[in-house]
N, C-alpha and C positions, 0 to 999 in steps of 0.2 A: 790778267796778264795779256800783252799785246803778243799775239804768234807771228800773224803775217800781215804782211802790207801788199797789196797788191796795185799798181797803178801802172795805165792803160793811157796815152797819147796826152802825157803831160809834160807843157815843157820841150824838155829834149828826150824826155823819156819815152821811149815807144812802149813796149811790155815787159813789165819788170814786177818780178816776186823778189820782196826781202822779208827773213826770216830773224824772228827773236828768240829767246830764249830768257827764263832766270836769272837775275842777280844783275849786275854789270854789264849793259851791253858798248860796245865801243863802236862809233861811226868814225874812220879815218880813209884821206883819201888828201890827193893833192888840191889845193885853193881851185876853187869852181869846178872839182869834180862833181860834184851834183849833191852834196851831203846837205847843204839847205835846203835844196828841192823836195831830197824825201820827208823833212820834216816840215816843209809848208803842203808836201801831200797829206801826210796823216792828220795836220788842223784841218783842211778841206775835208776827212771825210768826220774830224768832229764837230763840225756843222758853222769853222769860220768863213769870212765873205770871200764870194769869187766872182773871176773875171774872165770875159770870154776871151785874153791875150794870153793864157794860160793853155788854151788847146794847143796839140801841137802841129805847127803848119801842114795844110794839107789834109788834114781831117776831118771829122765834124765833131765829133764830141770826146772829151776828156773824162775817163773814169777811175773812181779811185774807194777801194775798199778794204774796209783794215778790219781783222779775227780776233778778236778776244778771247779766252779761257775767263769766265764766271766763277769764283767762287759760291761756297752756300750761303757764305754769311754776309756777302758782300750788300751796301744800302745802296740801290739806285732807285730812280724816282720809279713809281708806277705811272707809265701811260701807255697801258691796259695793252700790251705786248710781251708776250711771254721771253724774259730775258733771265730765267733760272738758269741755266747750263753757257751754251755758246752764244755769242753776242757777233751778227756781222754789221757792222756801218756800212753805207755802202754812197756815195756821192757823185752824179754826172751832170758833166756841164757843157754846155753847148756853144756854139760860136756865136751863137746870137747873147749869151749873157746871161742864157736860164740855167737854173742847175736842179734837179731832182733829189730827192733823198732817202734812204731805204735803210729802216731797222728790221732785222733776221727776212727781207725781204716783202715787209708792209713798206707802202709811201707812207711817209710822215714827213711833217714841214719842217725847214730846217731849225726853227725853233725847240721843237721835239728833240732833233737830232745835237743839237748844243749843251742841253739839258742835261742828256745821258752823257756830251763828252767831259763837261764838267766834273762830273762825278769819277772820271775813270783816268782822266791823264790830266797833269801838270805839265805847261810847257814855259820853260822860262829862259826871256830872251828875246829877242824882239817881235816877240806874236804875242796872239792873244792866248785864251786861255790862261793867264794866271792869276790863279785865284791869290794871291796872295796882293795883288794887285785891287782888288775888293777889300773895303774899308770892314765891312761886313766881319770880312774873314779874319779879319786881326782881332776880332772880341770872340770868336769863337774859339778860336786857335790858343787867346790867353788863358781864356778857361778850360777849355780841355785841358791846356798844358797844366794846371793852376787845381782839378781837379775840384771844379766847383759847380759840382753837377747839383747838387745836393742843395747848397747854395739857390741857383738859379730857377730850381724847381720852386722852391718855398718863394721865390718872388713872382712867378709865373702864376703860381694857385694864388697868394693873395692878390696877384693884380686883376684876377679872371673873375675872383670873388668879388671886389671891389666895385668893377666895370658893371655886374650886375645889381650890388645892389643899387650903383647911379641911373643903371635904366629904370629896375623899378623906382626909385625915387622921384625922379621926372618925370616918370607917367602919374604916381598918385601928386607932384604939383600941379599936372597939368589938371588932373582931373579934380582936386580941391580949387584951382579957377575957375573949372564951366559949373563945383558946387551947387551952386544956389539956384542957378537957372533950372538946371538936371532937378535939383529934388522940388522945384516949383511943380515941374512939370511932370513929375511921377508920382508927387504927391496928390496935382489932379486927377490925374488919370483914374487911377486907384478907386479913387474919391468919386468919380462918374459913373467905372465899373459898379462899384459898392451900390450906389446910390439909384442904380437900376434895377437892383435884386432879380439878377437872370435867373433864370430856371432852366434845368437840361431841358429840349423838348418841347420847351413853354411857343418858337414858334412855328412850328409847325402846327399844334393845338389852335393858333392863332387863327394863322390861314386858314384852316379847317370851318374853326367857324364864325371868322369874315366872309365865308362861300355862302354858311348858311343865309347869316345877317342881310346878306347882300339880295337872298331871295324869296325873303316873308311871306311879299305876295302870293307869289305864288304856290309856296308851300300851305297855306293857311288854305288859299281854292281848292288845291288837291286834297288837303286833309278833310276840310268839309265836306267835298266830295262822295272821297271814299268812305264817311265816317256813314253819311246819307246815305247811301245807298247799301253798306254793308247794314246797317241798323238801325239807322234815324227816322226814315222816311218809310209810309204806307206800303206795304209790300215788298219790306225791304230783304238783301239778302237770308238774313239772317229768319225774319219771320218765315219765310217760301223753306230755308231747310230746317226748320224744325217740323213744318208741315209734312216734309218727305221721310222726316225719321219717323212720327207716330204712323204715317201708313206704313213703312216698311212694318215697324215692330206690329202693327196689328197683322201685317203677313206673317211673319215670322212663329206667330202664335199660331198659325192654322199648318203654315209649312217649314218644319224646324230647318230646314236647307238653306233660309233665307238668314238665320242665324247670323252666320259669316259675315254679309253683308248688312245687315243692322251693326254690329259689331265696327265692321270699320267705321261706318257714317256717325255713330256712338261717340266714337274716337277721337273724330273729326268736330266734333261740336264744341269742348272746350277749346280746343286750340282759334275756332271763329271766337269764341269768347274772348280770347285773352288779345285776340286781334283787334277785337272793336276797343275792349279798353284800355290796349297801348294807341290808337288814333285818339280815344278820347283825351289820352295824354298828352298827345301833340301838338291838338290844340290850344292846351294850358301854355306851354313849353314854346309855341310859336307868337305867341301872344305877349312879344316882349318890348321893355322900353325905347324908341329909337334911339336913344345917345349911347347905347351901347357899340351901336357901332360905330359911332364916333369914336366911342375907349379902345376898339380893339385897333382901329386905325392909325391913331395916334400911338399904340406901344409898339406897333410893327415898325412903325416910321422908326420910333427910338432905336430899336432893334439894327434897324437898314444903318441908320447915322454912327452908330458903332459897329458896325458892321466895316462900313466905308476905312474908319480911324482905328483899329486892330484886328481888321483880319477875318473874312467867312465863314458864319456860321457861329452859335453862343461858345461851344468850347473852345473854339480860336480865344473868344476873347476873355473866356475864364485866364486860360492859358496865359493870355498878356498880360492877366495881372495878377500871376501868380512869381512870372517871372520879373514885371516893373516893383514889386516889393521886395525880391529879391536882390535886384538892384539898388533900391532906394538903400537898404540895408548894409549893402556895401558900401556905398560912399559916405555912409553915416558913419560907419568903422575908418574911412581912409585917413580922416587927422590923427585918429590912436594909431595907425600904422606907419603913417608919416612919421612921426614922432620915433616909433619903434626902429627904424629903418634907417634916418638919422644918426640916429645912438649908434648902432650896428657899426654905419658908414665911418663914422669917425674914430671909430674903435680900429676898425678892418684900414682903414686910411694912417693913421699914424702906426700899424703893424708893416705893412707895406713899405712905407719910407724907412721905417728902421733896417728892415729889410735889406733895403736895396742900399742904403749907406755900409751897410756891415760889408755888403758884399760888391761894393766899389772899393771901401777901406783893405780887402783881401787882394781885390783887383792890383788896386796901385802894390801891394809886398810883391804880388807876384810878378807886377812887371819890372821893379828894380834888378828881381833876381833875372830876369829872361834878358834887361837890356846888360847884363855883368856880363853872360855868359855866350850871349852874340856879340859883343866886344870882342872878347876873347880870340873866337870862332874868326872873328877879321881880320886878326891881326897874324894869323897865321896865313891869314888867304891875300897876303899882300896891303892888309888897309892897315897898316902901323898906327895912324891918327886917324884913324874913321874915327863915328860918334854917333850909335843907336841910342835912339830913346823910344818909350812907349809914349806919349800921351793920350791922356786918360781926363776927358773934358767934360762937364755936365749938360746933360742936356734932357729933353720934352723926359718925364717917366713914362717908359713902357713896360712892356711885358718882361724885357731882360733885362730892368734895371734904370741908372739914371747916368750910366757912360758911353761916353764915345769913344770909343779906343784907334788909335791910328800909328801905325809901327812910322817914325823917322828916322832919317840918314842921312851922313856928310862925310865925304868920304876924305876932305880936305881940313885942316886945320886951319878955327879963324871963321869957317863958317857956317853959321848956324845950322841945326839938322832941318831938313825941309819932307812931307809929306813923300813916302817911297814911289806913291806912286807918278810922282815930278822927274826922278831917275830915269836921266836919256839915255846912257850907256847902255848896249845890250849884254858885255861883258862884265861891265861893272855891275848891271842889275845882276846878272846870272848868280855873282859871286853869293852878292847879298841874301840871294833866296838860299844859295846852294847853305851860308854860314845858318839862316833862319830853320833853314830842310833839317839841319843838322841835329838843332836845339830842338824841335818841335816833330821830329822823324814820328817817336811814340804815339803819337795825338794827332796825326795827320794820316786821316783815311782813305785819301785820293793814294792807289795801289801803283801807278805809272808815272813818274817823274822825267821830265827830258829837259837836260841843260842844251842849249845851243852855243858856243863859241863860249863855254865859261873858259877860255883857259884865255882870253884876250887881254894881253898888254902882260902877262905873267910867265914864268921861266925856274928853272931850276928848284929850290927847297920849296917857295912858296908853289909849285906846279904838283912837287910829291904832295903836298896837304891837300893840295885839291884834290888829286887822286884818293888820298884817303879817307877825306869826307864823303866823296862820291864810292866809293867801298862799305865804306861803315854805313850810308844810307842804304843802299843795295842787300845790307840783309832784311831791311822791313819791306823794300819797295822793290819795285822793276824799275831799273833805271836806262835808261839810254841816252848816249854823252857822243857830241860827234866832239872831234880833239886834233890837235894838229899835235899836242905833246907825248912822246911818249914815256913819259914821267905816270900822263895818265893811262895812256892807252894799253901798258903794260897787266896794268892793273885788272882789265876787263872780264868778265867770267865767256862772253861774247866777244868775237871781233868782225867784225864786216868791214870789207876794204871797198871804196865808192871810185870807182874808174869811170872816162870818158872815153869813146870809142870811135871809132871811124865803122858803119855797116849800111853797104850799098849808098857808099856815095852821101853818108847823113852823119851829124854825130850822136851817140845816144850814148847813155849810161848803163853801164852794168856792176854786179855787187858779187863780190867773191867771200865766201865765207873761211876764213883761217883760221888754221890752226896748224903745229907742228913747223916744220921749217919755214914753209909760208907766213906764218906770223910772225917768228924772227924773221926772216926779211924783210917784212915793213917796218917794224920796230926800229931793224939798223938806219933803214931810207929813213925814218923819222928822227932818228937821233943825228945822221950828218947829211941829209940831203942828196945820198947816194949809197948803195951799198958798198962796205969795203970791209977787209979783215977785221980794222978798230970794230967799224959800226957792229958787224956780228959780234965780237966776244962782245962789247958793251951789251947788247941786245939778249945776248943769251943769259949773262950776271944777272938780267935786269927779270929777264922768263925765271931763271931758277932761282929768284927770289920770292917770288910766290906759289913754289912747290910745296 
């Protein structure tokens, strides 16, 4: 619900709070007292375009900010501002042409701020915002009204099911065209891995002993060597300590003290033994074919060249071909899934059109019955031979089906209905929405409704129907209606009276809120263009008719 309007150096306005309330609210005042001003302020702060001839002279910037009251249940978009409870818009615009924009006091672009005004007020009549003016909104609005939620849902899921199994489809065609090449080439791969018989660890073991291979010579000099001089040769280690153990032990035997130390040297003798005959081993063991190290050369390289083609180190490229046959395996399956998938699509495809025809064929009953009863809805409101239709046109399938639905009107006999949103009248469109408001009040979740000069070019019976359609909306919505009639004005649960004023030499606008004698008063001004005896009792018959 709109509470207040607040606007600051617009216009002719210098500062001015106007104040709403519940149900009916009624803006009257004399021709260019300012009543279109305050409703091209409150599009300004729902985020329509401005101009910097709007300041008012003398100033620099023009501000205008309108309070809403939130309900809990109400839907507005999320853009990530907390708009649970109270809701401020707030909009300033500069002389130079720029304008700023502020939700609950964050900048936001006026984008953002258009967003949320959409969802919260209807203005109809020669501004923006109305939604009914949105082709869009005419297939929402029939289905709600049409209760074909249920409906729409089941074509929603079959068109989402659908859509998927088309993408996977096209990726297994795409991928049954690169077939052949793909499993050329993972069939060698495979096939190389295989046919290398890696071993975990195998190279490193390689390296190892490519180092040896690499250095025979010289291990074979060393080994001789050492072998000579621990035991091969005249005088060699091994002859000199067995020399020193038989004198020890013959010490030993004269001085048991020396025990000990026989003992260790004792100790010490096999261990030279098993010395000399792991060298004598080494010699065997070094003593090998040269093309050996050609073999170990030649597997390392292998190693390196797959190495290069999957990846460092032998378990990388286990790995690759554990996964390359994993793949191979899948596109070996892809034609049985193709196939599967197929079947699926053209099952899930012909459920989907059935679908969506059932619930065009619902479309079109409901909108005979919606274009009967805005007929109806016209001809009380002045359009004797208007001419509503729905059309309801086939077009691309989407998610909601296979309609285009677009509300037409003629408000003349003789000629054809034309698209609503073609309607140049601002009064005449008013009507039309106000007859549409009427039929669709239920199913229409925008909370704030504002007719502008619906009462144009109309008078007497057809003025009370106006009045009473705008009454009978007013208990789902907040409405507010500026009026020159007081047919409608009577009606109002609100009334605001819009004055022009003379202050310090300027003119500016102010807003009187009535009620009680004050509101007869205007009432009478409104019924004869003057107060007088008539006009009051009229004025008053016309108050104590909605007691």
């Amino acid at each position: 619900m709109l509470r207040e309007l607040w606007i600051k150096n617009l216009a002719i306005i210098d500062d001015l709070r106007v104040r709403f309330d519940a149900g009916l609210n009624v803006l009257t005042g004399e021709t260019g007292a300012g009543k279109t001003i305050i409703i091209d302020a409150l599009s300004l702060a729902l985020g329509s375009r401005a101009q910097s001839d709007l300041v008012r002279a003398g100033e620099k910037e023009a501000i205008v900010q309108a309070y809403f009251e939130i309900e809990r249940d109400s839907k507005l978009p999320d853009i990530g501002i907390d708009i649970s409870h109270d809701l401020i818009l707030r909009r300033s615009i500069s002389l130079t042409g720029k304008s700023r924009a502020y939700i609950n006091d964050t900048m936001v672009n006026i984008q953002s701020l258009s967003e949320i005004g959409k969802f919260l007020v209807d203005i109809h009549g020669q501004h923006e915002h109305q939604s009914l003016m949105s082709v869009d909104t005419h297939r929402l609005l029939l289905d709600a009204y049409g209760r074909l939620c249920d409906h729409i849902e089941k074509v929603e899921s079959l068109y989402h099911e659908v859509q998927i199994l088309k993408k996977e489809s096209g990726e297994l065609t795409q991928k049954v065209k690169e077939r052949a090449h793909r499993l050329d080439l993972l069939r060698f791969q495979i096939h190389e891995i295989d046919t290398a018989s890696l071993i975990q660890g195998e190279k490193e073991e390689l390296i190892e002993e490519k180092k040896v291979l690499s250095n025979l010579s010289r291990l074979n000099e060393l080994t001789e060597g050492a072998y000579s001089m621990l035991y091969g040769s005249e005088g060699s280690c091994m002859e000199k300590f067995s020399s020193v153990v038989s004198k020890v032990r013959e010490m030993a035997s004269i001085d048991q003290r020396i025990s000990n130390t026989l003992n260790v040297l004792e100790s010490a003798l096999p261990l030279i033994e098993d010395a000399v005959i792991s060298l004598r081993g080494c010699k065997d063991k070094y003593n090998i074919e040269p093309e050996k190290l050609t073999q170990i050369e030649e597997r390392l390289e292998l190693i390196k060249r797959l190495e290069r083609k999957y990846g460092e180190a032998i378990d990388t490229i286990l790995q690759y071909r554990v996964e390359a046959e994993k793949e191979l395996k899948g596109i070996e399956l892809s034609d049985e899934r193709l196939d599967m998938i197929e079947a699926e699509l053209k099952v899930k495809e012909e459920m989907l059109l059935n679908a969506a025809f059932s619930l065009s064929e619902k479309r079109k009953k409901i909108a005979r019955k919606i274009e009967e009863l805005v007929e109806n809805e016209l001809r009380e409101l002045a359009f004797g031979n208007a001419e509503f239709r729905i059309d309801i046109s086939q077009e691309a399938l989407t998610s909601h089906g296979l309609d285009r639905v677009e509300f037409m009107f003629s408000a003349n006999p003789g000629e054809p209905p034309k698209p609503l949103v073609k309607i140049a009248s601002g009064g005449e469109l008013s009507r039309v929405m106000l007859a549409l408001k009427g039929i669709l009040a239920d199913v229409d979740n925008i909370p704030i409704l504002i007719f502008d000069e619906v009462d144009a070019g109309i008078g007497g019976k057809t003025a009370e129907s106006v009045g009473m359609k705008l009454k009978t909306i007013s208990n789902k919505h907040q409405v507010l209606c500026t009026t020159h009639l007081p047919q409608i004005a009577y009606l109002g649960d609100f009334h605001i009276k819009i004055e022009k004023r003379q202050k310090d030499g300027r003119v500016c606008v102010e807003v009187t809120e009535l009620s009680g004698k004050e509101r007869q008063n205007e009432i009478a001004r409104m019924l004869s263009g003057r107060i007088t005896e008539v006009s009051l009792k009229h004025a008053r018959e016309l108050l104590g008719s909605t007691q």
